[in-house]
N, C-alpha and C positions, 0 to 999 in steps of 0.2 A: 685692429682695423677700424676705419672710421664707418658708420653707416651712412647710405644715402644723403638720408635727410643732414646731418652733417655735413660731409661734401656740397650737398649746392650751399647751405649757408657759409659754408668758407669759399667758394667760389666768388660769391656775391660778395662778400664783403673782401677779396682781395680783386675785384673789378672795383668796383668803391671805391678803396685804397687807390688805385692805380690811376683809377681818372683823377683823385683829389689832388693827387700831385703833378699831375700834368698841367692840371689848369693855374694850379700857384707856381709852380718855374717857366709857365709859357713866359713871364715878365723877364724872365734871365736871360731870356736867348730875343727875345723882343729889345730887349732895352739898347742895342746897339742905334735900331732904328726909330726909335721913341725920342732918345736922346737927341739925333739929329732934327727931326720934326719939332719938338719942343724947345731944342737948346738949352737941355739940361746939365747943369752944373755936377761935378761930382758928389756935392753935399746933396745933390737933388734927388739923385741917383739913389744915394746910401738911404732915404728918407721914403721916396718913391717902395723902394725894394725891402724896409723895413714897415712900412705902415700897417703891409697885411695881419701883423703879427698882434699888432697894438686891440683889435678884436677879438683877435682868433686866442689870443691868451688870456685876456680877462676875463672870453665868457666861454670857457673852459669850463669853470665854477658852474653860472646856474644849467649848464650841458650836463654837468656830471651829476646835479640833483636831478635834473628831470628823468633823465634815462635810470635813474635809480627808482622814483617812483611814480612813474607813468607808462605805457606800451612802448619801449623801446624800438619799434618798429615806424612807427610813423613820429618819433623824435627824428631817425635818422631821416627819414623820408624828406620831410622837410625842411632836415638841413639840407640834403643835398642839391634838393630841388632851387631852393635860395643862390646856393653854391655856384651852381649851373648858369641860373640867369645872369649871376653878376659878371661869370667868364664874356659871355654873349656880350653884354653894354660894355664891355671893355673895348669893343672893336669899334663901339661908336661913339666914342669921348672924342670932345673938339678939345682937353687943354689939360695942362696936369694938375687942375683944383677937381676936376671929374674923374681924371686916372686915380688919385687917392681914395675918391669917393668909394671908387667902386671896390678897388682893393678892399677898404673896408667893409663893405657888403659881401665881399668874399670870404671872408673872414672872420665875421657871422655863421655863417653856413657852415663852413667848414669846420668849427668850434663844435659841433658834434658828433664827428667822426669819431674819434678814440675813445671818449666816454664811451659809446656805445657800441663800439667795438670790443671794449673789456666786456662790459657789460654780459657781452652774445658768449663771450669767451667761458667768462666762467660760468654761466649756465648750462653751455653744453659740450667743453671738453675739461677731463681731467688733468690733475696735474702734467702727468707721464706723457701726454699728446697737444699743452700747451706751449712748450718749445718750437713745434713743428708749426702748429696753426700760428701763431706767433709770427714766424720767420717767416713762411708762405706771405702772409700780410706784410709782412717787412720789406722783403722783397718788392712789392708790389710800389711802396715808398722809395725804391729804388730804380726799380725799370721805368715805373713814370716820368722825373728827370730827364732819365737817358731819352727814353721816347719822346721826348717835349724838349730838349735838348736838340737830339739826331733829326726828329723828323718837323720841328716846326723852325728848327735851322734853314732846313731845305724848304718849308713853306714860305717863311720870311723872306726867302732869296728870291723865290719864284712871283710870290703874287701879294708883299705886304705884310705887315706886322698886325694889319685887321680883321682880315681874313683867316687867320691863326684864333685869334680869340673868339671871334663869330663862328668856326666850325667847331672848336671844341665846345661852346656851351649850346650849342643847337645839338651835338651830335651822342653830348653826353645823356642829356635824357632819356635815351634809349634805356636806359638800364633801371630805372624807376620799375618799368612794364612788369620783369620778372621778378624784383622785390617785392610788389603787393602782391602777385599772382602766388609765389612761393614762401613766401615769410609767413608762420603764423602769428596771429597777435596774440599778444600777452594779458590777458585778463590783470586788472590793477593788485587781485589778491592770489595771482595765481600760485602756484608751488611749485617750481618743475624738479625732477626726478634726481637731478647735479644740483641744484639752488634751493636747500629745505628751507632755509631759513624764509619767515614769510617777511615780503617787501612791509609792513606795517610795525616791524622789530627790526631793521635795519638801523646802523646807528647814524643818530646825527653828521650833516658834514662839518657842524663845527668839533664834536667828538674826536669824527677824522682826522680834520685840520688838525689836532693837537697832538698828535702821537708824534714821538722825536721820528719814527720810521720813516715816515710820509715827505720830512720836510729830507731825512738823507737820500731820498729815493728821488724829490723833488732837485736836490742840486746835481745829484748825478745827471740828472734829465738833460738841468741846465744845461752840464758840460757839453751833453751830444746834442742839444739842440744851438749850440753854440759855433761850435764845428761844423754840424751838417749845413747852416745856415747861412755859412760861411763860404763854405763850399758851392750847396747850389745855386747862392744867388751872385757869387764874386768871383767861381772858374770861367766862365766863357770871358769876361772882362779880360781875366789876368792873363789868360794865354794871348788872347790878343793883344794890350798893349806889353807884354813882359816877353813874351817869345814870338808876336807876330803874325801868328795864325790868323788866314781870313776866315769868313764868316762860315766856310763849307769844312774849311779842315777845323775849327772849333767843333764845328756839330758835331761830328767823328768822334775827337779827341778830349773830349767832354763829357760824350754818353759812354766811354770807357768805361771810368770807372765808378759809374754807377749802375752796371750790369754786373759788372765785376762785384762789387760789393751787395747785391744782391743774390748772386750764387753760395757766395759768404755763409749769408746770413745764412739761407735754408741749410745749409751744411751746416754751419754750428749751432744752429736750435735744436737740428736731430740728433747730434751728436751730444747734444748736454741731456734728451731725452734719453738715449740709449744708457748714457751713464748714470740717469734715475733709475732707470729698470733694473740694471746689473749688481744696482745696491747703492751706490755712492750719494750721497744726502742733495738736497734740490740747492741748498747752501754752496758746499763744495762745488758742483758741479758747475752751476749758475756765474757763483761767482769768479771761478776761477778763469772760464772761458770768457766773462764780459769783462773782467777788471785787465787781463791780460792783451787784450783788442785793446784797450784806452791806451795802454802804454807803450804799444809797437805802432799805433795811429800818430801817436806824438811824436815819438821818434820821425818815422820817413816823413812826415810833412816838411817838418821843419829842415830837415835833407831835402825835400822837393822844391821848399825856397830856396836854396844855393845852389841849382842844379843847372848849368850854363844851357845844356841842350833842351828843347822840344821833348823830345824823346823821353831823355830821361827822367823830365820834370813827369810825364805825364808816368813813365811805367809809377815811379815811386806816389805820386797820387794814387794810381792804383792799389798799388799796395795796400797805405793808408789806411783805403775803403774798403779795403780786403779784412783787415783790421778792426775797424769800426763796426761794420758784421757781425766780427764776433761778439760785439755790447748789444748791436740794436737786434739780434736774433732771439736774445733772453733777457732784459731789460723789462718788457709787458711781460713776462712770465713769473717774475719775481714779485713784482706788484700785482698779481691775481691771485697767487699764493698767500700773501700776505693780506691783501685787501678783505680775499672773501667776500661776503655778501654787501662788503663797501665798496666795490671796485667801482662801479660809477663815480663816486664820489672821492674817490682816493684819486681816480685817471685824471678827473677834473681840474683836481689841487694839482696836482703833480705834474700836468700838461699846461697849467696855466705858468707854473714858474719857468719850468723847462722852455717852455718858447718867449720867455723872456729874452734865451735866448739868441733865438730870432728879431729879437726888436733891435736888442743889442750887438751882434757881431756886424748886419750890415753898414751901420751908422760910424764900429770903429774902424771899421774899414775903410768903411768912404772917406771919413776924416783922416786917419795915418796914411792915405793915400794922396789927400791934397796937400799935408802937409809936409810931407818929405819923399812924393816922388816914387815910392820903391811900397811893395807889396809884405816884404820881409818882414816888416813891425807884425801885421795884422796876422801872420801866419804863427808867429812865437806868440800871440799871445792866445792863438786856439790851443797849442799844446799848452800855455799853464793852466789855462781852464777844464783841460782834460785831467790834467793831474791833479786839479780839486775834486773832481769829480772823481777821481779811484779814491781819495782819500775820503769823502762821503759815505762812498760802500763800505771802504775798511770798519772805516770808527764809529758812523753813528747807527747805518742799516745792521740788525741786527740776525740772528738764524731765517731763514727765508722757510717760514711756515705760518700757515692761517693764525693770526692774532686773532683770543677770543675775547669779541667784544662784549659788552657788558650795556643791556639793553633797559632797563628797569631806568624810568625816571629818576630813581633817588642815587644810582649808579655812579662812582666819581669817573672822573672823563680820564682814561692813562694821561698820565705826566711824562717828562722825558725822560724820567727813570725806570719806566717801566721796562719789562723783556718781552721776550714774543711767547713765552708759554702759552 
């Protein structure tokens, strides 16, 4: 059982989670009416719905050195607070050189969320309870969508595409109040009780950076940041001009399946915990349920592009996500394990590649979209990316257990040969 004090910090950081994602897909389900107002081009579109990532990826990095060694409490703090604002000025841009702008001010902000969410992670849950907390969060990455999908659909419809972004970043700050009130801070030397190791022996993040693990943990990233990004910033588009859904049966059919794939998840994080406790290795277990989600997500998508009906496009999207759950439930569990007392700096590396891409799937979309008319190119090419991404876990991520790192100045940095002993 988790104590108190655990539950409200998983609490809070899967409201965290849930607002960060609402406010970056509010653009998905806005962009039908942005487009019009703007007279934006598809290439504008793909570039628009990409920009946010061109921040939120690079500075992944100095996010995951700070939240390594400074009060990870008010690192977040002020990303989100950043965060929030830039939702808000979104509502009041006259032109799309100020829509980027702000994207990327968003994107800012938001670049320390994961850092420091591993970070909270492995200080205060064990392995055996990181699948769960993990997933809880994951979810949160998922009903957000749906919610900023469903319900700023029906905003959009009612009163604007402005008013969507003005109410979320005005209404998000609420949640600052009980993170300073309940978070404690972390003194710069402190020790905690789960995190012996002191932040002042922590290893380098170029140390980090070089381990072969990081960079197979960093393409696997890729692949699901490749797909999801795909996903959430080019389903309400696709069903609209591909099967014709107006703007109300999108919102519906949209936040499907990403509630869907957030029920996923909490089930398969718990379920890969239950199979660490019963004995079965964090390896086995981990990987078997997240590499097995990459390969059944490939499949039906690529089925849900030749899928004539509505309907069935959307059940088998479903699926899909149902699917994909089972990678993004235990995906941050495998990397906390291995990271240890580098997870700031490991989540950093690895969330700055991984949302590469994000910069990357809207762009080739846009472009295979102007250029031949049909959606189908851009969908086969999320499953071969998913299929690089299980071959990453296979061959280069090795046993899923704390690498010990080697702290001493004169220390050599592991090479790519090295193992996880």
């Amino acid at each position: 059982m988790l104590s108190r004090s655990r539950w409200v910090l998983l609490t809070l950081l899967v409201v965290s989670i849930l607002v960060n994602y609402i406010d970056r897909g509010a653009l998905s389900v806005a962009i039908p009416a942005i487009e019009l107002e703007f007279s934006l081009t598809p290439t504008q579109k793909g570039l628009l719905l990409s920009v946010f990532f061109w921040t939120y990826a690079l500075l992944q990095l100095p996010a995951g050195w700070l939240v390594d060694r400074y009060d990870v409490k008010w690192v977040y703090a002020g990303g989100y607070l950043i965060w929030t604002i830039a939702t808000a000025l979104t509502g009041f841009v006259g032109g799309f050189a100020a829509l980027l702008a702000a994207r990327l001010l968003l994107g800012l902000g938001e670049s320390a969320a994961y850092p420091a969410i591993s970070r909270l992670i492995v200080e205060n849950f064990p392995e055996h309870k990181r699948g769960t907390a993990n997933s809880l969060i994951d979810a949160g990455t998922k009903v957000g969508p749906a919610l900023s999908i469903l319900a700023g659909g029906l905003l959009v419809d009612q009163f604007g595409w402005r008013a969507l972004f003005i109410a979320l970043g005005v209404g998000s700050i609420v949640w600052l109040l009980p993170w300073i009130r309940y978070v404690p801070s972390r003194p710069r030397h402190h020790h905690h009780e789960d995190d012996p190791t002191p932040q002042t022996d922590r290893p380098s993040i170029m140390q980090v950076g070089l381990h072969r693990a990081v960079w197979g943990t960093s393409l696997g990233m890729f692949s699901l940041g490749y797909v999801w990004y795909f996903l959430l910033t080019w389903l309400p588009s696709y069903l609209m001009d591909v099967h014709h859904l107006n703007l109300k049966e999108t919102a519906v059919s949209a936040a499907l399946p990403f509630l869907a794939m957030a029920a996923s998840s909490v089930f398969w994080g718990w379920a890969a915990d239950r199979m660490i406790q019963r004995g079965s290795s964090a390896t086995f277990a981990r990987k078997l349920i997240s590499l097995s989600g990459l390969a059944i997500a490939a499949a039906l998508l690529i089925a849900a592009s030749k899928a004539a009906s509505a309907s069935v496009c959307i059940a088998l999207i479903t699926g899909g996500c149902c699917a994909l759950g089972m990678f993004t439930a235990n995906v941050w569990a495998m990397t906390q394990t291995l990271a240890g007392p580098a997870a700031g700096s490991w989540t950093g590396i690895q969330n700055c590649v991984g949302n590469m891409g994000g910069v990357v799937s809207p762009l080739v979309a846009g472009w295979s979209v102007e250029q031949t008319g049909s959606y189908q190119t851009a969908f086969y090419v999320a499953a071969i990316v998913m299929a690089i991404g299980i071959a990453a876990y296979l061959i280069v991520v090795g046993p899923i257990k704390e690498i010990h790192w080697q702290y001493a100045a004169s220390a050599p940095t592991p090479h790519a040969g090295d193992d996880h002993e």
